[in-house]
N, C-alpha and C positions, 0 to 999 in steps of 0.2 A: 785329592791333591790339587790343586791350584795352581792355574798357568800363567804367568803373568806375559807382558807382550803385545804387540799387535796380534788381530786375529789372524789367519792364515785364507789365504784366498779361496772361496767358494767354489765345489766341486760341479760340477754341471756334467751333462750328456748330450747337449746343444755344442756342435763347434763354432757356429754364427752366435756374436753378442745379439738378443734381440731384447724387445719389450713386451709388455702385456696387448698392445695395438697390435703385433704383429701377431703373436699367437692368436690373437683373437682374429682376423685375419683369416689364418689357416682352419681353423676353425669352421669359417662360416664359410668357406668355397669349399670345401672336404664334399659336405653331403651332398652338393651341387655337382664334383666333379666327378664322374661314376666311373670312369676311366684309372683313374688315382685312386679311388676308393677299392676298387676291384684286384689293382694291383698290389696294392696294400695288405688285402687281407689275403691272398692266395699266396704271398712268399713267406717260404717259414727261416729266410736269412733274421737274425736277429737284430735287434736297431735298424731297420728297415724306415722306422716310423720317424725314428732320428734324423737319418737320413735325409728321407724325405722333407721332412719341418727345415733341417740344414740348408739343402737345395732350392726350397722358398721361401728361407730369407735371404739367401744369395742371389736370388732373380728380385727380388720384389722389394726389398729395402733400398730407399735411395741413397746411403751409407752404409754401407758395409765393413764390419769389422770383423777378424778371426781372432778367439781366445787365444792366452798363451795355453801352452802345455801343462803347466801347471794348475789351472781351472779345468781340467777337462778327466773326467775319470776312465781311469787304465781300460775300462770295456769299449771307449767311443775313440782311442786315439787313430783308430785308423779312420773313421768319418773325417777326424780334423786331417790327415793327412790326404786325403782324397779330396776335400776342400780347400784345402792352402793349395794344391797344386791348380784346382781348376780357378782358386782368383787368381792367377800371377796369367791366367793365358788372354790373349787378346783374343779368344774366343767366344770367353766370358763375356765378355764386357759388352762385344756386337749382339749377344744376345740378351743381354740385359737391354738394348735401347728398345727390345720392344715388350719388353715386362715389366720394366720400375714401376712400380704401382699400381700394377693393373692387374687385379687378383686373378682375375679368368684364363688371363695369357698366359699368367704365373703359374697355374695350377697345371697349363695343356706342357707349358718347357717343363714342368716339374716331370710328370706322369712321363713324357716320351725321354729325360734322360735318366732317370728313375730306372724304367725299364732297360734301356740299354745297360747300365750298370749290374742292374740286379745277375741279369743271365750274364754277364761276363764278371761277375762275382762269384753267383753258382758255379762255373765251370771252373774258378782259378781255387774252390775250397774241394771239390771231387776229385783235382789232377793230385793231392799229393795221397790222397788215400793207398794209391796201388803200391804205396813201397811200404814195407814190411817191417823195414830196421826202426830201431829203437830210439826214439827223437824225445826232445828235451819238453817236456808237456808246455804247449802255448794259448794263447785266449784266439780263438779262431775267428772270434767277431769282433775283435782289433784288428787281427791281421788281414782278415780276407778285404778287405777295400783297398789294400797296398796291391794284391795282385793285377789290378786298374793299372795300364801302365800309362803315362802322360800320352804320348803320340795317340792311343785309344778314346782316351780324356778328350783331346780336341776333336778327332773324328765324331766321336758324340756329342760334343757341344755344336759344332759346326753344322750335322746335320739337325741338329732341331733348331737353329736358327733360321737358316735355309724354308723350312719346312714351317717354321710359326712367320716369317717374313712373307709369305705367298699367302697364306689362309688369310690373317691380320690386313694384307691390302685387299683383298677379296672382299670379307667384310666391312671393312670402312668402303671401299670403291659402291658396292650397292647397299647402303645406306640411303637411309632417307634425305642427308645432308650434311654438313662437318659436323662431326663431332655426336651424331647419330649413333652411331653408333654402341658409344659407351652406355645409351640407353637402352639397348636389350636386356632383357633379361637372363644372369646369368647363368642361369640351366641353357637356355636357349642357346645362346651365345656357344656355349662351351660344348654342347653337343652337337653344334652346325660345325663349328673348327674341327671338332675330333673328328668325323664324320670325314671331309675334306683329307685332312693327315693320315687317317688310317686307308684310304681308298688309293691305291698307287695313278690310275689315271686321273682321278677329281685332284687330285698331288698336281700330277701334271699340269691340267688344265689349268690350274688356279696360277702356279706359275706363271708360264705362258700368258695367262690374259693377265697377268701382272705388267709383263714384257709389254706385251702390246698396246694396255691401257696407255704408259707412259709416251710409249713412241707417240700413240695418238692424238693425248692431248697436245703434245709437241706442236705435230703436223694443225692442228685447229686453232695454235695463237699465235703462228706464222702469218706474217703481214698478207696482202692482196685477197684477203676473205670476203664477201659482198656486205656491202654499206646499206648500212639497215635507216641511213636517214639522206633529204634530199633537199637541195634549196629549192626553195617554188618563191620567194617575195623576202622585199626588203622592209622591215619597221622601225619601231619607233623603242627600246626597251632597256635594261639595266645590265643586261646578261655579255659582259666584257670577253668570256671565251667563243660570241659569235659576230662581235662586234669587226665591221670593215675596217680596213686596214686605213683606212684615210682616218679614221675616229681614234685608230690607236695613235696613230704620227703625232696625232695631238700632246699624247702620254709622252710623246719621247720628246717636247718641246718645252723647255722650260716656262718661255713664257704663256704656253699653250694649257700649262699641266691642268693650273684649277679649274678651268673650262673642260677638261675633261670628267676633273672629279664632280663636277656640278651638274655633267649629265649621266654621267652615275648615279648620284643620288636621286634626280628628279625624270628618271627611267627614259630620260629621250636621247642616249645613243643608237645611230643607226643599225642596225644587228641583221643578220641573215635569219629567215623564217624557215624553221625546217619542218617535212610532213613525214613522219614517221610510216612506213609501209607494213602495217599489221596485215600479215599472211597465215594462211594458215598452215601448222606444222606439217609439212608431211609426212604421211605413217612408213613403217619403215617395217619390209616381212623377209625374213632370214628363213630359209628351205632348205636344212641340212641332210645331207644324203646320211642314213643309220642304216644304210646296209652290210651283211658280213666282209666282201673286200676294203671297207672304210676302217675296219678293227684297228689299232695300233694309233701308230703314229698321226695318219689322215683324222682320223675321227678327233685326236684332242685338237689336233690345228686349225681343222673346223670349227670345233667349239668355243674355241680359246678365242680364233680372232672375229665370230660371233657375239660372243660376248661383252668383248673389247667394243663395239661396233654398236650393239645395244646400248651399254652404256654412256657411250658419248650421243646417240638421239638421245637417249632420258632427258638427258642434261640439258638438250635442246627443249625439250618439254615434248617430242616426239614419240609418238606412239610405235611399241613395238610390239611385231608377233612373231615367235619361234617356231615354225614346221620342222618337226622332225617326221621324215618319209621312208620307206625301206621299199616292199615290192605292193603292186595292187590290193593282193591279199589283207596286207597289215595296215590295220588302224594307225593313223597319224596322230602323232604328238603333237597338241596346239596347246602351248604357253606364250599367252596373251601378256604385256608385261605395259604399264601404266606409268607418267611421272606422280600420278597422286598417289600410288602405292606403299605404303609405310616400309618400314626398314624389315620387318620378319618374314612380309610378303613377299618382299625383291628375292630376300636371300633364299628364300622356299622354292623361289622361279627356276632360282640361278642354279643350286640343287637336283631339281629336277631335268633342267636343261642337259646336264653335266652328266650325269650317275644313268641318263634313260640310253636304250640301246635296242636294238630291234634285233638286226644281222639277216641274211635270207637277201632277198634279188631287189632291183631294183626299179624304178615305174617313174618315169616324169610327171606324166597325166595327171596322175593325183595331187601330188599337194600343189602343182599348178592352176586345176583346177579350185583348190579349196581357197587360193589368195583369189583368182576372179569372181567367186562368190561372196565372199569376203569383202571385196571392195564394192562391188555392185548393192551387195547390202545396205553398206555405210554412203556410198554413192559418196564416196569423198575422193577428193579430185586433186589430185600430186601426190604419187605412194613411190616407192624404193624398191628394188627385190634383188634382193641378194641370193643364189642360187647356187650349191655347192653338191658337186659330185664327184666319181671316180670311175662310175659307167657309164654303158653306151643304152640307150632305149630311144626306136621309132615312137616320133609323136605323128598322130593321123593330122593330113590333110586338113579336116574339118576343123580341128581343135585350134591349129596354128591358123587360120582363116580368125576366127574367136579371138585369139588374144591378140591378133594385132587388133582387132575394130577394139576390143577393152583397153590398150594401150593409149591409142590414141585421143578414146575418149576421158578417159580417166588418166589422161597424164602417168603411167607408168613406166618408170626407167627401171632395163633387167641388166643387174651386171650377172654373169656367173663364170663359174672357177672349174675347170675341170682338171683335175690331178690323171696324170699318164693317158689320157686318153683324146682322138680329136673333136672336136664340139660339130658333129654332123648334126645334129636335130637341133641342139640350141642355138646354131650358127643361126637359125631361120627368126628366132624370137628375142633373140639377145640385143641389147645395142651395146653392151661390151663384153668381151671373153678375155679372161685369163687363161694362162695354160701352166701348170708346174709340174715339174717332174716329180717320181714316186720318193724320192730323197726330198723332197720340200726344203732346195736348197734355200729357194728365193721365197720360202713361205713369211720371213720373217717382214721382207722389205714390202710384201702385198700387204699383209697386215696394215700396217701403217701407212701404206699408199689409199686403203679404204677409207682410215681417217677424213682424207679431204677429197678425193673423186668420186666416192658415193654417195658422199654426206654434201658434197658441193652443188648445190643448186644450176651452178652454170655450165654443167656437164654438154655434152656433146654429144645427142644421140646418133645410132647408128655411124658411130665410129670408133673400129677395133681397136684396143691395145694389144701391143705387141708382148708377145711372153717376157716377163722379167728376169734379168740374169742378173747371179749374184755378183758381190764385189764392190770398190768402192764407188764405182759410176751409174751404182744402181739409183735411179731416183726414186727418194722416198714421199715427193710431192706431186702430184698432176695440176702443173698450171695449165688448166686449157686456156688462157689468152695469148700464149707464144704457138708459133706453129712448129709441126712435126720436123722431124729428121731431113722427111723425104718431099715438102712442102716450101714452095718457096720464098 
């Protein structure tokens, strides 16, 4: 029999409108994303795979549209209602700014809200099992995505944004340069972030040096920084942003003008001659205490605004090395880190910096020693030394004899950070000491004071700073060209 009419709109199991690009798309990140793939095949919820496809093209499409009801077949209407609730949240959408089109990101927010739904899908299709009475038979893989209740819906959305916002500035920040990033490869890529999100302190830390990176570049494009050029003579040339101020009067003179513009062309305005002051980078050695009282909190604060700290020498084109130390006993961790380093290398460093861990007692000597050999090797002359701890350890006589004669020769500035305890032995080799309490109230604002006092060339040796307290009068800049509090 024969129907005449418009046709009737197309049945789908898709709640997102997409195209052949997008599936293709999900596709080609699937076998790459091992995390999603693994998740996929161990749940036996049905339309799982729906789902999932649903949820990456609602991250990943720079348009997003949702079917009506009528295109969507009676087994997915609860996909589409789990989806129309989660586009109308402005939760969605903050976490869409860091996946529109970027399969990798797309695949890691897929897999982590993925996951949070599934188990809170499982347990909302087991709760109605335990009653007995006699119910009106319904499609359980329609319903159970209603049992997702909204307020749930943004708590899961929110924390995978939280959580791909951290990893995502982590991997762009060590990168080889802007936009490096998107050149990884995306196995690579996708298992360096997962890696990061599933690890609760690498979570942490990546955070954190999120925090930090920004306070610091803050702190580094803040005016009064040193002047990397110098007048030494006055010539003869074309170059009008060095030109004297007598030569410009001319421009502001009507009848003067074309006489200006004529030695513009013919390169004889008088101009200022500058001598650019090519120095050599100083290397920069971070000594993190990986002992077991540094567990928790200390240990990512250390890392975090270590890392922060690395990052801004790179950018200087400054050499950095990571000592990670614990007691005598234990082998030290040296990650060496390069600006010529490619972007898989950085992130490998950074990795490893993060995720390594010792525990057990702790020893100065040692990776004290290992920066003096270190330097005397390379015999290179202006180094950094940033030194983080939370115990107490005698250094011998003999040794602190040693590092001053290496300080002096080798131009070594030591700041170090002691957490709860007082700087007796480093009081003797430091020319700055921090002090924070075990709450690292004021962890944040040291952070960002390393920015520009350890990284500032016109530093002030041997002279202490004062413990930092929190609040809004904490300073987050050290101008050593004004004098102290207590200086007149």
């Amino acid at each position: 029999m024969a129907v005449f009419g418009p046709p009737g709109p197309a049945i789908s199991r898709s709640a997102i409108v997409h195209d052949p690009f997008d599936k293709e798309a999900f596709e080609e990140i699937l076998p790459k994303a091992a995390g999603l793939r693994l998740l996929l095949n161990e749940t036996e919820l049905p339309f799982a795979k729906e789902l999932a496809f649903d949820l990456f093209c609602s991250f990943y499409k720079y348009f997003v549209k949702l079917r009506s009801s009528a295109e969507i077949a009676p087994e997915a209407k609860g996909n589409r209602d789990l989806l129309g609730r989660a586009l109308d949240l402005r939760e969605h959408e903050k976490l869409r700014a860091f996946t529109r089109l970027k399969p990798a990101e797309t695949a890691l927010a897929t897999e982590l809200v993925l996951d949070a739904l599934l188990q809170d899908i499982a347990r909302g299709t087991q709760a109605p099992e335990a009653s007995t009475e006699r119910q009106e038979p319904t499609d359980s893989s329609s319903e159970s995505p209603k049992s997702v209740t909204t307020q749930r819906l943004r708590e899961v959305l929110k924390d995978a944004r939280e959580d791909l916002q951290s990893v995502t500035e982590l991997v762009a920040a060590w990168s080889a340069g802007a936009g490096q990033e998107t050149r990884l490869p995306s196995e690579l890529k996708l298992r360096l972030m997962r890696d990061i999100v599933r690890n609760p302190r690498l979570r942490m830390i990546a955070r954190l040096f999120g925090r930090y990176r920004r306070l610091g570049l803050r702190e580094r494009t803040l005016p009064a920084m040193r002047a990397s050029q110098e007048v030494v003579d006055f010539v003869q040339g074309g170059d009008v942003a060095r030109a004297l101020a007598g030569e410009l009067s001319s421009f502001a003179m009507e009848e003067r003008e074309d006489l200006f513009y004529s030695k513009v062309v013919t390169r004889s305005l008088l101009i200022y001659e500058l001598w650019r002051r090519e120095e050599e980078p100083r290397a920069v050695y971070l000594c993190i205490d990986n002992s077991g009282s540094m567990a928790g909190e200390k240990e990512v604060w250390a890392k975090a605004s270590a890392l922060a700290l690395a990052h801004l020498a790179l950018a200087e084109d400054r050499p950095v090395e990571v000592v990670l130390f614990g007691d005598a006993a234990d082998p030290l961790r040296i990650v060496s880190m390069r600006p010529a380093d490619d972007s898989s290398t950085r992130l490998e460093k950074v990795l490893d910096v993060a995720s390594y861990f010792l525990g057990g007692g702790t020893d100065f000597v040692k990776p004290l020693s290992h920066v003096l050999d270190a330097i005397e090797a390379e015999h290179h002359t202006g180094n950094d030394l940033l030194f983080v701890s939370d115990g107490l350890c005698p250094i011998p006589d003999e040794f602190v004899r040693r590092f001053r004669e290496a300080k002096a020769r080798y131009d070594l500035r030591m700041t170090s950070v002691l957490i709860g305890e007082e700087p007796f032995a480093l009081s003797e080799i430091s020319d700055t000491i921090h002090r924070l309490d075990e709450a690292l109230e004021a962890g944040e604002a040291l952070a960002a004071h390393f920015a520009s006092a350890f990284l500032e060339r016109g530093h002030e040796s041997g002279r202490a700073v004062r413990p930092l307290r929190p609040g809004r009068g904490t300073p987050l800049l050290f101008d050593h060209f004004l004098p102290g509090p207590d200086e007149p």
